[in-house]
C-alpha positions as CSV (number, residue, x, y, z in Angstrom):
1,X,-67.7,69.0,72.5
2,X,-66.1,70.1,76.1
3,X,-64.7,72.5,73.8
4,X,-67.6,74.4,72.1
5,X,-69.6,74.1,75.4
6,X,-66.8,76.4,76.9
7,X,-66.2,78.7,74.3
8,X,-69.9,79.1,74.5
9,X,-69.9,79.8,78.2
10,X,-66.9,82.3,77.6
11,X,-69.3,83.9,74.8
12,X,-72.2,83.9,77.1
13,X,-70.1,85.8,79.8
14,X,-68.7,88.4,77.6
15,X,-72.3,89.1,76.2
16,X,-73.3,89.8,79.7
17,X,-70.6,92.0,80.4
18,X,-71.6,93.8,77.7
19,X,-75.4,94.1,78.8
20,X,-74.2,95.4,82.5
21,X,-71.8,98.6,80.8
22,X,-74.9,99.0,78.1
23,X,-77.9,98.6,81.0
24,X,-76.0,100.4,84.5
25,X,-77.6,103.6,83.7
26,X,-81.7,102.1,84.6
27,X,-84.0,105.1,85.5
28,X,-82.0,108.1,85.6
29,X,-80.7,107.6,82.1
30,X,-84.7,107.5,81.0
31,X,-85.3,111.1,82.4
32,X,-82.2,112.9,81.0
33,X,-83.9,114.5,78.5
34,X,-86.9,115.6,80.9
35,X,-83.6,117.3,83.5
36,X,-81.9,118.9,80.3
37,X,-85.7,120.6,79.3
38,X,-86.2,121.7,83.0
39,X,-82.4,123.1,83.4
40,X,-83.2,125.4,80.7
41,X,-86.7,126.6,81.6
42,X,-88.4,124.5,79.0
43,X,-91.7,123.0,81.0
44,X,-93.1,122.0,77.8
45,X,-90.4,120.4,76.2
46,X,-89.9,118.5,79.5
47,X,-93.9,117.2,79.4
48,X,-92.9,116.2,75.6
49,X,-90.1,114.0,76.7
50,X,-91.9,112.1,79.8
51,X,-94.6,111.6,76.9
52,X,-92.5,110.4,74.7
53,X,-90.6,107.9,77.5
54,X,-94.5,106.8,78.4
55,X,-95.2,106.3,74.8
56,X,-98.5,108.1,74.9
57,X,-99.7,110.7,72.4
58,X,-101.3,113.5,74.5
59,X,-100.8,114.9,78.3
60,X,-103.8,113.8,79.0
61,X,-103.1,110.6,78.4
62,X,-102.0,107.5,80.3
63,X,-99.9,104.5,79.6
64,X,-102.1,101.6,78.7
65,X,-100.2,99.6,82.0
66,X,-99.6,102.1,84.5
67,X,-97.0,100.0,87.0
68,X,-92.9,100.5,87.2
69,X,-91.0,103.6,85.9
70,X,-94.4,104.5,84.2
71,X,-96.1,105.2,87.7
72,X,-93.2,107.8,88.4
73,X,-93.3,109.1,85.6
74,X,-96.7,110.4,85.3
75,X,-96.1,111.6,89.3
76,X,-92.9,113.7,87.6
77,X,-95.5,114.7,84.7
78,X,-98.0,115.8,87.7
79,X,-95.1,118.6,88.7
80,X,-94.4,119.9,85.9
81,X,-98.3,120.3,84.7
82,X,-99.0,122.1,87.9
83,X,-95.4,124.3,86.8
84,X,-96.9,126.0,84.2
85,X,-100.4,126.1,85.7
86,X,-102.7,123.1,84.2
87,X,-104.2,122.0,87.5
88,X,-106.5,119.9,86.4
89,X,-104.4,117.7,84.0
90,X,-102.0,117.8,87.6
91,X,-104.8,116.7,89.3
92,X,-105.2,113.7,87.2
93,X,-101.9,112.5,87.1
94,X,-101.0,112.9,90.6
95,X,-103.9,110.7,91.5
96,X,-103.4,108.2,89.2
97,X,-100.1,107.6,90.0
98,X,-100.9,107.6,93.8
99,X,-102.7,104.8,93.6
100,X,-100.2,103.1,91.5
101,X,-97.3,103.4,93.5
102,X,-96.3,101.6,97.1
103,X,-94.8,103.2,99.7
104,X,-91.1,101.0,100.9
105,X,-91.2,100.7,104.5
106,X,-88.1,100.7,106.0
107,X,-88.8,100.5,109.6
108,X,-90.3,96.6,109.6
109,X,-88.0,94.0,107.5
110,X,-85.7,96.4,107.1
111,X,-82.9,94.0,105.6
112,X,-86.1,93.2,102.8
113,X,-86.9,96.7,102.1
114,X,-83.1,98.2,101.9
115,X,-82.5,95.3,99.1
116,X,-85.6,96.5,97.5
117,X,-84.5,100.5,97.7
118,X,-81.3,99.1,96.3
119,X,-81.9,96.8,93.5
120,X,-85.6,96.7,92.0
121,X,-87.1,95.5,88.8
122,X,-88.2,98.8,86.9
123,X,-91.5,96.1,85.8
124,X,-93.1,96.1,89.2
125,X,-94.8,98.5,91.3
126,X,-92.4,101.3,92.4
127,X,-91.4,101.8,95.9
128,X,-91.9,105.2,97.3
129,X,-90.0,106.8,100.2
130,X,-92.4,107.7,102.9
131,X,-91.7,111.3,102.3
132,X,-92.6,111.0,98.8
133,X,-96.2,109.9,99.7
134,X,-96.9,112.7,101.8
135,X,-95.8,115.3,99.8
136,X,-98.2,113.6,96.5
137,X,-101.3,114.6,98.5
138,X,-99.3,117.7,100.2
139,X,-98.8,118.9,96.4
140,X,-102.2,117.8,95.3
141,X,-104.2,120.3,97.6
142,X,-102.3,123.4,96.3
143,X,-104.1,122.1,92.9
144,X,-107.8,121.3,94.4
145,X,-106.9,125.2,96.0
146,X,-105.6,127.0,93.0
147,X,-109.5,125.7,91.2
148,X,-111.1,126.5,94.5
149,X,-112.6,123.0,94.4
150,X,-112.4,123.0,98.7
151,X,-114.1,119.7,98.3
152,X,-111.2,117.9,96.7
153,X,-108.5,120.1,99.0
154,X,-110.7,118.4,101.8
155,X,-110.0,114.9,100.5
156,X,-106.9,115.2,100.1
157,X,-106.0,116.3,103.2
158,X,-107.7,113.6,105.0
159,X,-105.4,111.4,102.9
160,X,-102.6,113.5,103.7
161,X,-103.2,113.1,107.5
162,X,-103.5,108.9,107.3
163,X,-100.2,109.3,106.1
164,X,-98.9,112.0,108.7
165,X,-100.4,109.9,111.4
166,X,-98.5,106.5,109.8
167,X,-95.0,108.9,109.2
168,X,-95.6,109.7,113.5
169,X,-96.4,106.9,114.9
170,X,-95.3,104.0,112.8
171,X,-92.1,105.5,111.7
172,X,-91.3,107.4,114.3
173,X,-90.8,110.1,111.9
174,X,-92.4,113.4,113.8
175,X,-89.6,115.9,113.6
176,X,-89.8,115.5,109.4
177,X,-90.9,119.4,108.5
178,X,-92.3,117.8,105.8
179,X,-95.2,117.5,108.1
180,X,-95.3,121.0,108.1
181,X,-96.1,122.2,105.1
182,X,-98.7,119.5,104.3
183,X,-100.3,120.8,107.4
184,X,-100.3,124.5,106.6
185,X,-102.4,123.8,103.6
186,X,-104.7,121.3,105.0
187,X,-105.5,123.6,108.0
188,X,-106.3,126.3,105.3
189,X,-108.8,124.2,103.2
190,X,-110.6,123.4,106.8
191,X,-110.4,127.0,108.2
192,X,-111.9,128.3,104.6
193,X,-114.4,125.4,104.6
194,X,-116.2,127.0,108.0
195,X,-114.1,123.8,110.3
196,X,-112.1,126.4,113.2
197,X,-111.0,123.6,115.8
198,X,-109.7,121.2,112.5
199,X,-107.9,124.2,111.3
200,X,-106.3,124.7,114.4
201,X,-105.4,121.4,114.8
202,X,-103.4,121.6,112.0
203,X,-101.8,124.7,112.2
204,X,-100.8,123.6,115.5
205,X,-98.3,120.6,113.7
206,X,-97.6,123.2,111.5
207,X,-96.5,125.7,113.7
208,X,-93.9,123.2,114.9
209,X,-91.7,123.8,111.8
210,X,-92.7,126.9,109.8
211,X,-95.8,129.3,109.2
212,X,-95.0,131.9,112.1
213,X,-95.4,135.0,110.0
214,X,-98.1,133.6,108.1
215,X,-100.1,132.2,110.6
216,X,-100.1,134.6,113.3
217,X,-103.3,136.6,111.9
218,X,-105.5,133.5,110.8
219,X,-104.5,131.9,114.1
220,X,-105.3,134.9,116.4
221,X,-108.9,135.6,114.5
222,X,-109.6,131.5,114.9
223,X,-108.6,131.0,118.4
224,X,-111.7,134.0,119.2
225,X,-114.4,131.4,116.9
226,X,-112.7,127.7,118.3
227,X,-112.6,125.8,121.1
228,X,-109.0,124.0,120.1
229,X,-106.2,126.1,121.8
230,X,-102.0,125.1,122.8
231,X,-99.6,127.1,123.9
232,X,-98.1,127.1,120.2
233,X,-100.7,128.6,118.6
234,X,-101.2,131.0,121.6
235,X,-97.7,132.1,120.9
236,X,-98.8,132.7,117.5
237,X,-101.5,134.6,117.9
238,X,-99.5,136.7,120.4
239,X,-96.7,137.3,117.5
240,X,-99.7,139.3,115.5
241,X,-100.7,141.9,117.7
242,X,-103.9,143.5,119.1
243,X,-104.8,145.5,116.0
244,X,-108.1,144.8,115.2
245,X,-108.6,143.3,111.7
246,X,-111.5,143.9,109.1
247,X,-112.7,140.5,108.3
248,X,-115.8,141.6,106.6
249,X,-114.6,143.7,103.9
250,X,-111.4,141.8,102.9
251,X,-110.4,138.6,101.3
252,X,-106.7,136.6,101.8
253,X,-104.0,135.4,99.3
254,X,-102.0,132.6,100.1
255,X,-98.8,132.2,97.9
256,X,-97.4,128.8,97.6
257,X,-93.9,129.2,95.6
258,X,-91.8,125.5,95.1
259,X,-87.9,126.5,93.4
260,X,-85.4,124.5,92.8
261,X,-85.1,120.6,92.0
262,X,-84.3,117.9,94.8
263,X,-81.2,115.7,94.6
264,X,-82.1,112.8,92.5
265,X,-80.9,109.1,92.2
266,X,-77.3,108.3,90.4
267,X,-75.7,104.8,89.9
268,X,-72.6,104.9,92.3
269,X,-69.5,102.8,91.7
270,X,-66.6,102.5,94.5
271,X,-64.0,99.7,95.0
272,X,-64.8,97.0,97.3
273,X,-61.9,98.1,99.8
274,X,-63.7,101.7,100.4
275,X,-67.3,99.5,100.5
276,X,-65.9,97.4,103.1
277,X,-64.0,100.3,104.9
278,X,-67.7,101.9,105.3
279,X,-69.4,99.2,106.7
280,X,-66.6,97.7,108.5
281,X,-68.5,97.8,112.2
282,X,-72.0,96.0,110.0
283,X,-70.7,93.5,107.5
284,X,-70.3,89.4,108.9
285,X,-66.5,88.5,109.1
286,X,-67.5,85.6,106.3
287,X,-69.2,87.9,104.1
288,X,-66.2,90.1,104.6
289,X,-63.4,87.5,103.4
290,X,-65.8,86.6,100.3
291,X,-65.8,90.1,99.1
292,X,-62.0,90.4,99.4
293,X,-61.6,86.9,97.4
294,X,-64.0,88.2,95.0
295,X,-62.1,91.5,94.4
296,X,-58.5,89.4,94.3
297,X,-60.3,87.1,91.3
298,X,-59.8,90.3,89.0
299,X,-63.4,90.0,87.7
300,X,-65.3,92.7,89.8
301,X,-63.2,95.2,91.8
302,X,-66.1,97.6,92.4
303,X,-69.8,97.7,94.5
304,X,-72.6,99.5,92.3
305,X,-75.6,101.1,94.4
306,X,-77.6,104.4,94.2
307,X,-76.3,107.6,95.6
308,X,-78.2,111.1,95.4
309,X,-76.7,113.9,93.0
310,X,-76.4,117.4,93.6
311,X,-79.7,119.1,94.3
312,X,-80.5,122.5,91.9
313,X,-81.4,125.7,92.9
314,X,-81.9,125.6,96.7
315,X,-80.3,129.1,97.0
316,X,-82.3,130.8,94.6
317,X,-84.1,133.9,96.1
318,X,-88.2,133.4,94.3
319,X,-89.7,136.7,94.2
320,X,-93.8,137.6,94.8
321,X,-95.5,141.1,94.5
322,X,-98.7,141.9,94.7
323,X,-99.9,145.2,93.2
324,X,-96.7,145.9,92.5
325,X,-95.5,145.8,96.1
326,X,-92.7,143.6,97.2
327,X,-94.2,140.4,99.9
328,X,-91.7,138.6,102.2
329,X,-91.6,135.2,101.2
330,X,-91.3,132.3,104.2
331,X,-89.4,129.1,104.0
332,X,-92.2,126.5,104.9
333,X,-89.5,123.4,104.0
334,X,-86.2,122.4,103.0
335,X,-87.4,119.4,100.8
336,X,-83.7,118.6,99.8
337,X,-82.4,118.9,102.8
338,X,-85.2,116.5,104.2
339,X,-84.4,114.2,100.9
340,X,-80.8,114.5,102.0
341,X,-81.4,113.5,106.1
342,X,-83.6,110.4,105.3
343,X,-81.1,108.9,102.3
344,X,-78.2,109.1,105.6
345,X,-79.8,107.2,107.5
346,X,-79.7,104.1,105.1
347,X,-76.7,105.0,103.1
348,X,-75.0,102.6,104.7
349,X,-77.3,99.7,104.8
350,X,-77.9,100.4,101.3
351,X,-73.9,99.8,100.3
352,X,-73.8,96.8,102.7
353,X,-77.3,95.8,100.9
354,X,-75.1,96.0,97.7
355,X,-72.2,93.8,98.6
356,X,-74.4,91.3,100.2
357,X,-75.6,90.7,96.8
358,X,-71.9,90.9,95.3
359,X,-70.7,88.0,97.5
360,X,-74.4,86.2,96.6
361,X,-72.6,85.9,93.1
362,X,-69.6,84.8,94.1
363,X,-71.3,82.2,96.0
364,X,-73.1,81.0,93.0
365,X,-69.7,81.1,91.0
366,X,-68.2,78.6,93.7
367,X,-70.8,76.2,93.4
368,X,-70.5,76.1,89.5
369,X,-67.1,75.9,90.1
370,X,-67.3,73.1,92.1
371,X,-70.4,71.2,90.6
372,X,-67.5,70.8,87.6
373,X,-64.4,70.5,89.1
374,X,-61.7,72.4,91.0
375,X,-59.5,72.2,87.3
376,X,-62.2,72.2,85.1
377,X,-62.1,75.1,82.5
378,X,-65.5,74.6,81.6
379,X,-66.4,75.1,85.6
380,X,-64.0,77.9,85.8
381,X,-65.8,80.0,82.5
382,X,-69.4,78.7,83.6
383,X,-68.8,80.8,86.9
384,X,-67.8,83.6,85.3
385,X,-70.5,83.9,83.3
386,X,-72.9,83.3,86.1
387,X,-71.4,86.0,87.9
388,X,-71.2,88.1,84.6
389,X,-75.4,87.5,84.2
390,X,-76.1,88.2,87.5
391,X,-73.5,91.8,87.9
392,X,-75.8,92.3,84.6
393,X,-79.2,91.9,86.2
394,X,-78.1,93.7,89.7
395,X,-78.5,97.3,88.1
396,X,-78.7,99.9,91.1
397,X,-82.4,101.3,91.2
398,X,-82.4,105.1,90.4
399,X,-86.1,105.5,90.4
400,X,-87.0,108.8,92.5
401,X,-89.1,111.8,91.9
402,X,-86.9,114.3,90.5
403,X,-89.1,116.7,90.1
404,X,-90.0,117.8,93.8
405,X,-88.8,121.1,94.6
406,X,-86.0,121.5,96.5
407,X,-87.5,124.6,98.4
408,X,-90.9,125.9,99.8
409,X,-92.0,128.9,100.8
410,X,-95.6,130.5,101.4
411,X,-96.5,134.4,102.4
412,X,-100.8,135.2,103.3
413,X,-102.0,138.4,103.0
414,X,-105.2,139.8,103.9
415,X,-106.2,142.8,101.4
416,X,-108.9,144.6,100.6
417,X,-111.9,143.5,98.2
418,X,-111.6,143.7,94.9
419,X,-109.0,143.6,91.8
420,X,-105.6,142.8,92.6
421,X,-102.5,141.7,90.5
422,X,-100.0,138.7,91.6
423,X,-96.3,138.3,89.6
424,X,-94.3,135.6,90.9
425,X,-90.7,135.1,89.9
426,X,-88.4,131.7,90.6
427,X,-85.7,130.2,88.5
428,X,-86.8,131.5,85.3
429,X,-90.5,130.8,86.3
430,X,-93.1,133.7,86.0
431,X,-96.7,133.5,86.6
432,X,-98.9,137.0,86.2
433,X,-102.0,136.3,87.5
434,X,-104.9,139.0,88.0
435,X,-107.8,138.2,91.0
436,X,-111.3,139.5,91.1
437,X,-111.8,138.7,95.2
438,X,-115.1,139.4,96.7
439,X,-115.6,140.5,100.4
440,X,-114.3,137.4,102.8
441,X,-112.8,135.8,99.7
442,X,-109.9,134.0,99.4
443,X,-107.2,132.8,96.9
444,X,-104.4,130.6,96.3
445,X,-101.7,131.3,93.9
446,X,-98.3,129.0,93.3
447,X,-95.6,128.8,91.4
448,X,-93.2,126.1,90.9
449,X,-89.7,127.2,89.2
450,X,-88.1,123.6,88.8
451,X,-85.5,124.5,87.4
């Protein structure tokens, strides 16, 4: 009987080895497919693979339970609609998965929240980097602007600026040029909706990170209407000149062009030496000696948490004319480098994160070992297998959105009334578009090559 209850125990262990090398992979093995169709240009074939992963028929469509690695998916499906130009059906997923996705907050609890950013169960509600937030509603106006529905860009740039004011104040995140371009296309949707001074306000924040040769015109005409003034957008307004400008008989283009893919999530693997070597000025001395005994028992020599892979495409040159003549484009933000900047400052805490949960294990190992005896062999292969289950279950959470561009640039024009033709070129990406603009008309035209 002792016997067949260890051999079982040994089975039991072996099985769960074999469900950690088969299971390691989580998310970013369930989006392979969707980076494969994107790395070759294929938008479509991308869309039919995130279908396919959400089990759904049509891109209209949602998953009937709309929680986990479902949420993030649609928001990945949202980018690519809005890649090849079907706004509306972006519309609809960006919003639905905005409401079905929590943002992590890793300024209170932090030791809670690193765990969660590090291990999480793909069931529950996915945890969102602040960043990620901003740039849903950020990406969500360019659609409400590309319909000219000014009454949804206004909505969601108030939402956008509850979460700019949280990202300031509450995470002390202010320098983040993320800010930036949200801003830039929030102040636009005010400034075309007849609001001067709200439109100033934001090109103000905007101003602090990018929009100098774009905004310099728009500022210097609103600044003569407004009451709102600083010496930033003074400075801008400067940076345009005295040449009087003929508002009456002209319209403005506002080019949006996204490029490139950020760096997404990867399961990382390094032996526990290196782990411990990184965090040698965090980690508890008895935590420490745990780890080491651990790594000397042979059975796990390595520390599994997520890392970020290469990003693609950030030094891709996108390409807009209009009428045939060649615009200068203008970086608004460096979205991987900003991806890049916030996973350093928890890189750490998210390795010692991991190996806290490694010598959690071994902790539960000892006490089956002990609970049946220092010699037992049943003890010994019931703590294996404990440790086995749980190595199984602690799967490193590679949930991100990987289909954020990695770059962001914008160019506005003012031009004259009338018919006007737009061709915009990134990664493989081309959009022709032809415009009809009436006198004091405006457009907005993007292009995201996520490729």
């Amino acid at each position: 009987m002792r016997l067949s209850l260890a051999s079982r125990a040994l089975s039991f262990a072996i099985a769960c080895g074999s469900l950690w090398i088969s299971g390691c992979a989580g998310h970013e093995a369930r989006t392979a497919n969707l980076r494969t169709a994107l790395d070759v240009g294929d938008a479509k074939g991308a869309i039919a693979s995130l279908n396919q992963e959400l089990d759904v028929k049509s891109d209209k469509d949602l998953p009937s339970k709309l929680e986990g690695d479902n949420a993030l998916l649609v928001l990945d499906r949202a980018s690519v609609q809005q890649s090849i130009a079907a706004f509306d059906l972006s519309k609809h997923d960006f919003e639905a998965s905005d409401k079905a996705i929590d943002m992590l907050d890793l300024a209170h609890n932090a030791s809670d929240s690193i765990g969660k950013y590090v291990y999480s169960d793909s069931s529950g509600r996915y945890q969102a980097p602040p960043y990620e937030k901003l740039l849903i509603n950020t990406l969500n106006i360019v659609n409400y602007l590309e319909t000219h529905d000014l009454g949804g860009a206004l909505v969601e740039a108030r939402r956008l600026s509850v979460m700019q004011k949280y990202f300031r104040d509450s995470l002390g995140e202010g320098d983040n040029a993320i800010l930036g371009i949200g801003s830039l296309l929030a102040g636009f949707a005010f400034e075309k909706n007849g609001d001067t001074d709200e439109a100033l306000r934001y090109y103000d924040e905007a101003l602090r990170f990018s929009g100098k040769m774009s905004l310099a015109e728009p500022v210097r005409t609103l600044l003569a209407h407004g009451s709102y003034t600083s010496p930033r957008l003074k400075e801008a307004a400067a940076a345009a000149g005295d040449d009087k400008v003929d508002t009456e008989n002209t319209a403005e283009i506002l080019f949006v062009v996204g490029y490139g893919r950020v760096p997404h999530k990867i399961p990382e693997r390094i032996p526990i030496g290196l782990a411990l070597t990184l965090v040698a000025g965090d980690i508890s001395a008895g935590d420490r000696a745990m780890a080491l005994q651990l790594e000397a028992q042979g059975l796990v020599t390595w520390v599994n948490f997520p890392s970020l892979a290469p990003s693609r495409g950030e030094g891709a040159t996108p390409v807009c004319r209009l009428d045939g003549e060649f615009l200068q484009l203008e970086q608004a933000v460096d979205v991987a480098s900003e991806v890049r900047k916030e996973w350093q400052k928890i890189e750490g805490k998210v390795i010692l994160s991991a190996i806290t949960r490694l010598v959690a294990r071994f902790a539960v190992g000892q006490g089956i070992q002990a609970a049946a005896g220092k010699d037992s062999a049943l003890g010994l292969v019931g703590s294996l297998a404990a440790q086995a289950t749980l190595t199984a279950l602690d799967t490193p959470d590679t949930r991100s959105w990987e289909t954020l561009p990695a770059q962001i640039a914008v160019a506005r024009v003012r031009v004259p009334a009338g018919r006007h033709t737009v061709n915009l070129e990134s990664r493989g990406w081309t959009r022709r578009q032809e415009l009809d603009l009436k006198p004091k008309g405006w457009a907005v035209v993007s292009l995201w090559g996520l490729r």
